[in-house]
N, C-alpha and C positions, 0 to 999 in steps of 0.2 A: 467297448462299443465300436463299431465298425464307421469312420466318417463317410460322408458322402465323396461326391466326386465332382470335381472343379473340371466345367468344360468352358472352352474358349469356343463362340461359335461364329465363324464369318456367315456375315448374312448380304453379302454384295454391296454392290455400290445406287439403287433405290429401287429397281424393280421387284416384287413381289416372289415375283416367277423364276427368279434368278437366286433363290435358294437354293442350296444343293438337297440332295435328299435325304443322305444323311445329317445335314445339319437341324432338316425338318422332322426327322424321327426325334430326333436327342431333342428338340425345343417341344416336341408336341406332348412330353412325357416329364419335362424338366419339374419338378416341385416349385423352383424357384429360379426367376430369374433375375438376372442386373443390366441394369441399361447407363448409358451415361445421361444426363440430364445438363442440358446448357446454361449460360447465367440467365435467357430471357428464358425459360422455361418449357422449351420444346427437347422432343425425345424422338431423334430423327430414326436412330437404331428400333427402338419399338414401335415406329409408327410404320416402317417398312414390313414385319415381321406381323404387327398387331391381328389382322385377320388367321393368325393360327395362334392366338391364345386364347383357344375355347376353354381349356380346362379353366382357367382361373387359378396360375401359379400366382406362387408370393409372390409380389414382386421390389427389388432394390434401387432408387430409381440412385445413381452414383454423380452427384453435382461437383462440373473440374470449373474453374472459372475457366482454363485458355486465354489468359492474358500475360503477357511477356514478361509484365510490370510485378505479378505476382508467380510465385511457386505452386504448381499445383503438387509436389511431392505429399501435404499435409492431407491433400483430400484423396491423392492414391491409397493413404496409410486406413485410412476411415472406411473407404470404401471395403479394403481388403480386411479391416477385419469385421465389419458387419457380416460382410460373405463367410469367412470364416466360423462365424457363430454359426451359422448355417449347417457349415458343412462337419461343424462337430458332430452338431444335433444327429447327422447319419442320413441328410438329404442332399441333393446334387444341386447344385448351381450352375445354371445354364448363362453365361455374359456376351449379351449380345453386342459385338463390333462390326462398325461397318466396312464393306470391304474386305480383307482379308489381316484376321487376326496378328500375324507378325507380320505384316505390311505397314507402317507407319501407326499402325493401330492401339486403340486404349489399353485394350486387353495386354499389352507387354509388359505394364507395370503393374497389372494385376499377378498376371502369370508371375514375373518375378519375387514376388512378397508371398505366394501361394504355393507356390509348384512342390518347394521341397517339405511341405509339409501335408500335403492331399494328394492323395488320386486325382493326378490332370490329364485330361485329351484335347488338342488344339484340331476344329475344323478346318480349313483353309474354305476360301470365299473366294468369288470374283472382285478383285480389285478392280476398283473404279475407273485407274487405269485404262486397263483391258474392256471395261465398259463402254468406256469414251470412244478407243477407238473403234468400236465396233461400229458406234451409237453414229459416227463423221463419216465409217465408211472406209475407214485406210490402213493400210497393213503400216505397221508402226516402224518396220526391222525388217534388212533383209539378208543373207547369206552371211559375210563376217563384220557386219554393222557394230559399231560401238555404238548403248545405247546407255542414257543416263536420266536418272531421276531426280530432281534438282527440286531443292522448297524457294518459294519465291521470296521469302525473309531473306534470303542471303544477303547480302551486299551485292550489289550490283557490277562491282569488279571481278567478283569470284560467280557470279552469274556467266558472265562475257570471258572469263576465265576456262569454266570448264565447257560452255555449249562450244567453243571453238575449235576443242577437240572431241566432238560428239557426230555422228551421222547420224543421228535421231536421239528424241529427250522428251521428253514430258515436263512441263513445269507446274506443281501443284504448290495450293493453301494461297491463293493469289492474292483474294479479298483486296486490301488497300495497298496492296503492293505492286495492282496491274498498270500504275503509271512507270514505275523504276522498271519491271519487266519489258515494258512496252519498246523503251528506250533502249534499252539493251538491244532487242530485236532488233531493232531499227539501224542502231550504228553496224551492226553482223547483215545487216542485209539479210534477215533472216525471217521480216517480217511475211515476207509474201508466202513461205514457205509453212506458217504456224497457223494451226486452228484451234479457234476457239469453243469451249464446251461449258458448260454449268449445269449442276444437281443432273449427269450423264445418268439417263435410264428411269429416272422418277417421271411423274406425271408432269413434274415442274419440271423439265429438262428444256434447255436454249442452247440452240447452236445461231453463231454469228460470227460476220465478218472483223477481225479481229480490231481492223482498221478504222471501224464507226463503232467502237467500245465507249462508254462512258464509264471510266473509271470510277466515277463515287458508285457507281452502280453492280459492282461486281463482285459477289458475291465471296464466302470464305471454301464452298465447295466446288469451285470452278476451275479447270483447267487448262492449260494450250498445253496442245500437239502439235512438235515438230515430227512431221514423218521424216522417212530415209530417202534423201535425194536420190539414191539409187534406183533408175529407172527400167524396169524387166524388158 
């Protein structure tokens, strides 16, 4: 019996519209799909995507906690092989990521536990990234710019560490970490230079002065951009 076939699909960083086309064929034909599902119980990847599931696939909804404190390897293992029964059965599983699939994205440690045993195709998406800065307005990089993508969990040494040697950066997964980031900025002098972005491209999107942030208030999908002081 022939299995189905494991797709990875980037479905962007919240707009609707910001689907590719192809990843809107492959979804609108999928039997089945998988989503991640949060510990409070929202499904931010199918809530973006939802208005194109007329068909009424299966669907996998894949619960990771994302806490530090705990492993989600156990619930990668579960997720991939629910899908896998799936894709014995001889039907395609469609897993929807947000952003762009090997971009920081869920779908890597699916893909890993899957790939060499299914038919896999990986969409690529608009990274939220590239959302963000669209969404602010500012070309992120310019001519021979070193550019770097930094998580805000880091330590705050090796944050001041590498933006020092950066001409533009991104700092994403900010959430409770936008006080230690904040501070960083500040000792670099870098704050004037950094903007701020949250849930870039959804309906719920906020852009703000970085400077009047309240930190308990800062979400875990938000980001600052440092553009490239390089002035055209």
């Amino acid at each position: 019996m022939q299995t189905g076939k494991l797709y990875g699909l980037g479905i962007g960083p919240g707009d609707p519209e910001l689907l590719t086309l192809k990843a809107y064929k492959i979804l609108s034909k999928s039997p089945v799909i998988a989503y991640p599902l949060s510990p409070n119980g929202k499904t931010l990847a199918r809530s973006i995507v939802a208005q194109y599931l007329q068909h009424n696939p299966i669907e996998i909804p894949m619960y990771f906690p994302f806490k530090l404190e705990e492993s989600s390897e156990p619930y990668y293992d579960k997720a991939a092989e629910k899908i896998g029964e799936y894709l014995q059965q001889g039907l395609d599983v469609a897993v929807l990521c947000e952003g762009d699939p090997f971009f920081y994205g869920t779908f890597m440690y699916i893909f890993n536990r899957l790939s060499d045993k299914f038919p896999t195709e990986v969409v690529p998406g608009i990274s939220s990234m590239m959302g963000s800065a669209s969404a602010l307005g500012t070309p992120l990089t310019y001519r021979n710019d070193v550019f770097m993508v930094l998580s805000a969990i880091l330590p705050a040494e090796v944050l001041a560490e590498k933006l020092a040697h950066a001409d533009a950066a991104v700092i994403i997964k900010l959430g409770r970490h936008f006080g230690k980031v904040y501070q960083v900025l500040k000792d670099l002098n870098l704050n004037h230079r950094a903007r701020y972005i949250e849930r870039a491209t959804s309906e719920h999107q906020r852009l703000a002065d970085i400077n009047q942030i309240s930190p308990e208030e800062v979400p875990y999908f938000s980001m600052i951009v440092i553009p490239s002081k390089w002035q055209p």
